[in-house]
Phi, psi and omega in degrees: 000139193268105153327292164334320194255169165285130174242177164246132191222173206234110192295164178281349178275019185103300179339115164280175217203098174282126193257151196209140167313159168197137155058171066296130175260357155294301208227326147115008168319146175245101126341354203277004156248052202255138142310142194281129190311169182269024175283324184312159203222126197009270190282351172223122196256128173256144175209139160313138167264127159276000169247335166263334193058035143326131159241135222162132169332129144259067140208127191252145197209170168277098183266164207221171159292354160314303181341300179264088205173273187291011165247340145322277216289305192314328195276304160333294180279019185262331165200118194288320184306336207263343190290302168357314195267334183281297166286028136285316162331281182343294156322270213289008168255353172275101200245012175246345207041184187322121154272145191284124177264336172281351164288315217263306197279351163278333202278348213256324171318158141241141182327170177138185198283164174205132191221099173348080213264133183054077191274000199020237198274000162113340197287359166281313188285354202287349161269046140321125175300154182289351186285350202246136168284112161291131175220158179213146173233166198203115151309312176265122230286331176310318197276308194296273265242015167280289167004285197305323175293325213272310185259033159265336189287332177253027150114352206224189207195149178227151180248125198295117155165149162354128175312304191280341197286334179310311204263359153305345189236033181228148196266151196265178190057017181252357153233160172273003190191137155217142175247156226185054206271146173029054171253314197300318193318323181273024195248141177296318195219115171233349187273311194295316187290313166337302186280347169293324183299328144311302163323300178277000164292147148322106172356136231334079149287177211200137192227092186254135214233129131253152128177172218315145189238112165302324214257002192294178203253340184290315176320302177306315178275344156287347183024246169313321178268018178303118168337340201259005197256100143247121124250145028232056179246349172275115177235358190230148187257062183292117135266147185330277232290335196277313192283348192278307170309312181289331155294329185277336163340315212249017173088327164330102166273164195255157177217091162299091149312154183297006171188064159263324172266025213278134201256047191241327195237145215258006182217150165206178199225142180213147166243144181247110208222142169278153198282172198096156166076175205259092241291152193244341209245187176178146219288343193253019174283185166309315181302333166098020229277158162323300233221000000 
């Protein structure tokens, strides 16, 4: 198949799904003559940039929840004991558990609007402090508009449309917080939202990012079968050091808590501030932060 062109991949309900090259999306490298890493799966080749050393799909497709549907079950099935194995891994190496994003957006933040990226019904912001207005944008029109009821009731709103197309159509400097949960991996122009988000923060706002840890040691040990291989809606592979690079690109400095990066967990966290404004965190806060 001609990399270059449109192709076709055939969903499971019949559909067809048209699939397209892609990239670097750090550096804008075209890679398709790199060997495809041993993570690829048939139609979807993960590759090194050889000029940034990114790692990340170069093919894009319209995904759907089928997507991740059929790709659980592909990873199952390649060898069920190992799927097992991986999330039993998974369990004993997340030895800190979950963070709290409306915690993270009181210690790192100064009050002001907060603005959710793929907020689905909105119920991640809901312990949020009364100092901060919950906003969102959600592609999907069901998830906006439970969102939209939910955070109209405390002053705010969410907008049905694409993540980049939402935030091209926000005026700059109007928030104090965008939170960004299991989101960027799957964006397509993540280097383009970065930089939107830098527009729309305040002078030091805060951009607090999940998502998948390429570099986590469960990965490392798991090779192909790492939790973290969805296709084709995971299209970008971050480690601390890529993302950290892709953020200051966008203008950003990166700020790493003592177990924001933890190479135990198959996820990390980075908050990302715009210049400007006054530092909001400090090394004996809730965050544990570093820096």
């Amino acid at each position: 198949m001609d990399a270059d062109a449109h192709a076709v991949q055939t969903q499971p309900n019949g559909a067809l799904s048209p699939v397209q090259h892609r990239d670097c999306p750090l550096c804008g490298q075209d890679n398709n003559d790199q060997l495809e890493l041993e993570c690829s799966s048939g139609t979807w080749t993960v590759r090194e940039c050889a000029t940034c050393g990114f790692v990340y799909l170069d093919k894009l497709a319209h995904a759907d929840v089928y997507a991740e549907v059929a790709d659980a079950e592909r990873r199952a099935a390649l060898q069920p004991w190992m799927h097992k194995l991986s999330k039993l891994t998974r369990k004993r190496l997340n030895l800190f558990g979950r963070k709290s994003l409306p915690i993270m957006v009181e210690v790192w933040a100064k009050p002001g609007p907060v603005l959710d990226l793929a907020c689905g019904d909105g119920t991640h912001l809901d312990d949020m402090s009364p100092a901060f207005t919950p906003y969102g944008v959600e592609p999907q029109t069901l998830l906006a508009k439970a969102a939209d009821q939910r955070f109209s009731i405390d002053g705010g709103a969410c907008i049905n449309a694409s993540v980049l197309d939402g935030l091209t159509g926000l005026p700059d400097d109007g928030f104090a917080a965008v939170t960004a949960r299991s989101y960027l991996h799957r964006e397509a122009q993540p280097l383009a939202v970065l930089r939107e988000l830098n527009r729309v923060l305040v002078p030091g706002g805060v951009a607090i990012i999940k998502v998948p840890n390429y570099g986590s040691i469960n990965r490392q040990v798991m090779g192909r079968k790492w939790c973290g291989f969805r296709y084709p809606d995971h299209l970008n592979y971050f480690t601390p050091k890529s993302l950290k690079k892709m953020g200051e690109k966008a203008g950003f400095t990166a700020h790493y808590g003592l177990t924001y990066t933890l190479p135990t967990s198959d996820n990390m966290y980075v908050v990302f501030k715009k210049a400007g404004g006054a530092r909001t965190c400090y090394s004996s806060c809730r965050g544990g932060c570093s820096t």
